[in-house]
N, C-alpha and C positions, 0 to 999 in steps of 0.2 A: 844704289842711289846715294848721292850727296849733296847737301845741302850748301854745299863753300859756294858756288855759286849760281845755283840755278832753286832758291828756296820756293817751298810752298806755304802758303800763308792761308788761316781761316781765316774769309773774309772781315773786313773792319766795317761794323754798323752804326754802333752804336759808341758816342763821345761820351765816359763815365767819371765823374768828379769825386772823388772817395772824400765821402765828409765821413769821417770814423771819429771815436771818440778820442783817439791820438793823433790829431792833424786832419789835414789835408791831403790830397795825391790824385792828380791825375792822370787817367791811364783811357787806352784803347779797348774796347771789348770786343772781343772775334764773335762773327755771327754764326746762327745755326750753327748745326754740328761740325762745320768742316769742311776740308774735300780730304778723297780720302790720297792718300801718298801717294798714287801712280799706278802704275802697272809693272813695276820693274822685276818685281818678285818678290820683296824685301818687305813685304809682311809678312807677318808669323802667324794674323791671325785676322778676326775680322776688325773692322775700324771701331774705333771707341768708341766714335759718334753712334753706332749702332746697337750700341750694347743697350740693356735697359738700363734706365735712373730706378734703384731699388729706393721705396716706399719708408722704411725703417732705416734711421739716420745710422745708426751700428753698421748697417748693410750697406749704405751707401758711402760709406768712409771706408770701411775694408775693399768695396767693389773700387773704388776712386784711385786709392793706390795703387791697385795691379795695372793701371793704363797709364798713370800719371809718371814719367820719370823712366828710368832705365833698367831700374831694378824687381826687373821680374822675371819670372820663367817664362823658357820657352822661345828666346831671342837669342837671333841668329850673330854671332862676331860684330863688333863694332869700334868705332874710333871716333872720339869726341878731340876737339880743342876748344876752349873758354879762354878770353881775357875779363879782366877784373880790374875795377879800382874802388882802394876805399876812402872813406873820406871820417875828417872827425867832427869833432862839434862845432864846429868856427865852417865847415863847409872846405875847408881846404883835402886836397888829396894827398893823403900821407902814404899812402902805398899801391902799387901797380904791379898784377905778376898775370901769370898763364897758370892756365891747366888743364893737361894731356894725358887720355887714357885710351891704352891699346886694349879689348876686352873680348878673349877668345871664351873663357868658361871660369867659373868664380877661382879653377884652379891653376889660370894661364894668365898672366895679364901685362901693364906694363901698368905704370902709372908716375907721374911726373907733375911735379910744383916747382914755378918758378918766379919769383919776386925779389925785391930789393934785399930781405933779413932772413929767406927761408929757399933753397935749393934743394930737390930732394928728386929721387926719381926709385920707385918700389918694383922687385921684379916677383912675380907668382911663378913658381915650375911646381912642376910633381916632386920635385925633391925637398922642396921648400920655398921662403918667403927672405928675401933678397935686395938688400937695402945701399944705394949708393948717394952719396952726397952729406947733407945733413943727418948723424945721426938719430938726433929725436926722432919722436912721433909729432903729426902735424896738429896745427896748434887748432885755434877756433876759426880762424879765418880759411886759411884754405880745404880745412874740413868742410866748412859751411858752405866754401862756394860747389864744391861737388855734391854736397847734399841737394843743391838746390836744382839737381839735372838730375842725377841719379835718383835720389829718395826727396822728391819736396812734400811728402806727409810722415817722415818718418819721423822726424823730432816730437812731434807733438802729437801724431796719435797712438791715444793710449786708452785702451777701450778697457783697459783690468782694471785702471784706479780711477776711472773719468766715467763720467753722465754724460752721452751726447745729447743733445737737442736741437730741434731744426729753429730754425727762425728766419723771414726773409728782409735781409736788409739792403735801404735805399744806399743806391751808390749815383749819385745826380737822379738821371732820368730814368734811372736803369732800378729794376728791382733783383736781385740774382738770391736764390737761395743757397741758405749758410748752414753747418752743422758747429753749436760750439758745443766743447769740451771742457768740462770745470771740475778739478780735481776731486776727488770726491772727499780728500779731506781740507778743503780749500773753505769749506761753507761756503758763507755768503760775500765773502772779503771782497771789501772796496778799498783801487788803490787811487790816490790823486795825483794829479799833474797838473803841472802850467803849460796851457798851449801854445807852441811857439808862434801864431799864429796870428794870435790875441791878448796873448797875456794872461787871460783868465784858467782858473784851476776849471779841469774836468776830470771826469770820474774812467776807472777801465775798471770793470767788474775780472779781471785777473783769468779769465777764460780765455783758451785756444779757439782756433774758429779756420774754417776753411768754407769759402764760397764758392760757386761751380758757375757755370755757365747754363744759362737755362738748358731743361730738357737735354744735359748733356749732362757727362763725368768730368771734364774738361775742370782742370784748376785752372782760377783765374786770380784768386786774393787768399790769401791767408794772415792770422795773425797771431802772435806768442803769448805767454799765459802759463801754460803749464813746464816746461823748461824753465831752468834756472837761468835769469837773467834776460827772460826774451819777452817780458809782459809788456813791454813798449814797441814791439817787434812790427813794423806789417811790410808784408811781401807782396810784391803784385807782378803777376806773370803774362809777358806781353805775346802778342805776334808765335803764336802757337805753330807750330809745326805737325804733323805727326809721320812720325818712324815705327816701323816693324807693329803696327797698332797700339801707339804709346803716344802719351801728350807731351810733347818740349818745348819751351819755352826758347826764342830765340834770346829774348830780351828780360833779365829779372831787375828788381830794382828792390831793395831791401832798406827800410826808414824804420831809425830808432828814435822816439819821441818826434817825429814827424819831420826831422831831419834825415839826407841823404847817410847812409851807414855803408853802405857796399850798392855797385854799377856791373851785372855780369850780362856780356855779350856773348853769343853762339859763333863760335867762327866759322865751326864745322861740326858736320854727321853724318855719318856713310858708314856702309856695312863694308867689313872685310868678307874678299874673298879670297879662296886658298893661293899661291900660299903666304902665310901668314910673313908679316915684319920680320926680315934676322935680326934687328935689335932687340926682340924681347925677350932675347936670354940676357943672364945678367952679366956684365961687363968683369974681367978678373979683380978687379977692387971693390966689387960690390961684397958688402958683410953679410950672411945671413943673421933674422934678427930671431927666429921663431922657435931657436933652438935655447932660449934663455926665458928666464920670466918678462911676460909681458908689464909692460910699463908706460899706457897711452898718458897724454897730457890730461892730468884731471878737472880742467875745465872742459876738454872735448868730452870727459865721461861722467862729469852733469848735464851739459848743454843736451847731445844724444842720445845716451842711457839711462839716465835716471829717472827713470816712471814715477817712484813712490818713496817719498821722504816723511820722514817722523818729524816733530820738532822737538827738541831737549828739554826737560821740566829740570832745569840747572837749581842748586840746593839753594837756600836765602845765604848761606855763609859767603858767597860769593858780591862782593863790596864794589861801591862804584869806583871805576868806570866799567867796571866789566872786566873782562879777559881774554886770550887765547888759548887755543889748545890744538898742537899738531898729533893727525892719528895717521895709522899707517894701518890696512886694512885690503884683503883680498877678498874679491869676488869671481866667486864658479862661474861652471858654464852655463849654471842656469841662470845666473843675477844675484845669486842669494850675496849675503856678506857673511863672511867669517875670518876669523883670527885676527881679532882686531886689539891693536896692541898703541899703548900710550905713548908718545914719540917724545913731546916738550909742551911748557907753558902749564897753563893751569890745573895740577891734577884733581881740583875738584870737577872740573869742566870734562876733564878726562873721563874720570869712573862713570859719569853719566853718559857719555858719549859712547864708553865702551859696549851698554845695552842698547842703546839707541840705533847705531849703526846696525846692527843685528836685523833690524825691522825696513831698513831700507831696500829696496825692489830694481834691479838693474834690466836691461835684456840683455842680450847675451851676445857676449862679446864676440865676432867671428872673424876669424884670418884662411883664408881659403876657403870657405861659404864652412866653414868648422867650429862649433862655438871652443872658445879657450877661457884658464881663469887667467883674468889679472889681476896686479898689484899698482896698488895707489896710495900717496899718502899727498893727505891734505887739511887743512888749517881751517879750522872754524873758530868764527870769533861770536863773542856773547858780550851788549851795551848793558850797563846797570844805569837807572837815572837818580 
């Protein structure tokens, strides 16, 4: 089955006004559970719609992700294509690319980013992990736009260091129950903003949050909080599809401080059948990358990974304005951090970072569904007033 041109749509009921406490945003709400994908064969399983809504918010954010997105077991070959555009604070669009993933088994794949600063296309074999175009690792943005098809609960749920709680909040006419998430060493932190909207400061209690569609697992709104840098974050997920018994969003739309931030359209979704693309071996110039220390972008490996942060109790000898201090520091396959060593800048700010770091919480890093450790090095700065 394929979605390029013949899509399935849950029906549109309900017109929903997102008055949040970071803007405005209006969206469409899909009604009832669904229909379910067809008869083609191309489910793996039964329709989400059918599943239960588990009672205990813990259980219903773990049950949410297994239907939500791409990344789960038990589904059969697939091929996605995404266009994208983003935008910055003045609303102008400073970037436009794709993104194409061939997806036979976590150890087969293809995967390909393309935009105005960032070319890249990843190839998975049995032998290894196989990189042509841009050498880096990809940065925030087009991690984030795959995130948002593949894994759109993965960033932000984190049931080890988080308190869920349910709560139902009004979206206009619409009431949809939410589960938020608030770090558990977050306390009670209130953050302020100016609304673009009005002008006046409002409050975001600094919690993650995911809404559902009634009586369904179905995502429909999410919002940032517990990742670094997404406490302005909200996502809302339009024009739902569902594949192989999975929720997709045709249409995402991603607002930071209640401005346009990122526009992802679904071009395509269909199941591969045998045999597979001969593109997906890798081209003779493609480099293997997996045979050296890993080295992802360290804003993708707070943004993603990072569950659980300490904050530094910096000495008083440390004088205004403050300082910096670059660490360089690897994490296992489990998340832990070790060997963390003092790189430049301030070494009071160092010795204390170098215990600190110790105590932070990653998940675990995977290249061919494998977890691996990597190496990061990154710049923490400290204001004195």
């Amino acid at each position: 089955m394929s979605f390029d041109n013949k899509h399935m749509y849950v029906p549109a009921t309900v017109l929903i006004a997102v008055l949040f406490a970071i803007g405005a945003l209006m969206a469409q709400s899909g009604g009832g559970n669904g229909d379910r994908a067809g008869k083609s064969g191309v489910d793996s399983g039964p329709a989400p719609g059918s599943l239960t809504v588990p009672k205990s918010p813990a259980e219903l954010l773990t049950a949410a992700a297994l239907v939500n997105g791409l990344d789960a077991p038990g589904l059969k070959p697939w091929h996605i294509a995404v266009t994208y555009d983003q935008f910055d604070e003045d609303g102008d669009n400073v970037d436009s690319g794709t993104y194409e993933e061939f997806w036979i088994t976590s150890r087969q794949y293809r995967l390909a980013y393309a935009s105005q600063d960032f070319k890249q296309t990843e190839y998975a074999t049995e032998s290894g992990l196989y990189r042509a175009g841009d050498p880096k690792w990809p940065g925030i943005v087009p991690t984030r736009v795959r995130d948002e098809f593949i894994r759109p609960m993965f960033r932000e749920l984190n049931l080890q260091f988080a308190k869920p709680e349910k709560r139902t909040l009004d979206f206009g006419k619409a009431h949809l129950p939410c589960v938020m998430l608030r770090a558990t060493n977050a306390g009670n932190a209130i953050f302020m903003m100016r609304r673009p909207d009005s002008g006046n400061m409002t409050a975001s209690d600094g919690a993650a949050g995911f809404c559902f569609e009634r009586d369904s697992l179905m995502l429909r709104y999410s919002k940032g909080g517990s990742a670094p840098g997404t406490v302005w974050d909200e996502i809302m997920y339009r024009e739902i599809v569902q594949f192989q018994g999975r929720y997709i969003a045709r249409e995402v739309e991603v607002t930071r401080s209640g401005k346009p931030y990122l526009k992802l359209h679904l071009n395509k979704l269909e199941s591969l059948a045998q045999p597979y693309p001969a593109d997906l071996a890798p081209p003779p110039n493609a480099v293997r990358i997996d045979d050296k220390p890993i080295a992802p972008d360290a804003r993708v490996l707070n943004l993603d990974y990072l569950v659980h942060q300490e904050f530094p109790q910096y000495p008083r000898s440390i004088r205004p304005p403050g300082g910096e201090a670059e660490m360089k520091f690897k994490i296992d396959k489990e998340g832990r951090v070790e060997e963390v060593q003092f790189v430049q800048g301030n070494s009071d700010m160092g010795k204390t970072l170098e215990e600190t770091l110790k105590k932070f919480v990653y998940r675990p890093f995977l290249l061919r569904g494998e977890p691996v450790e990597v190496e990061t090095t990154q710049k923490f700065g400290y204001q004195v007033r």
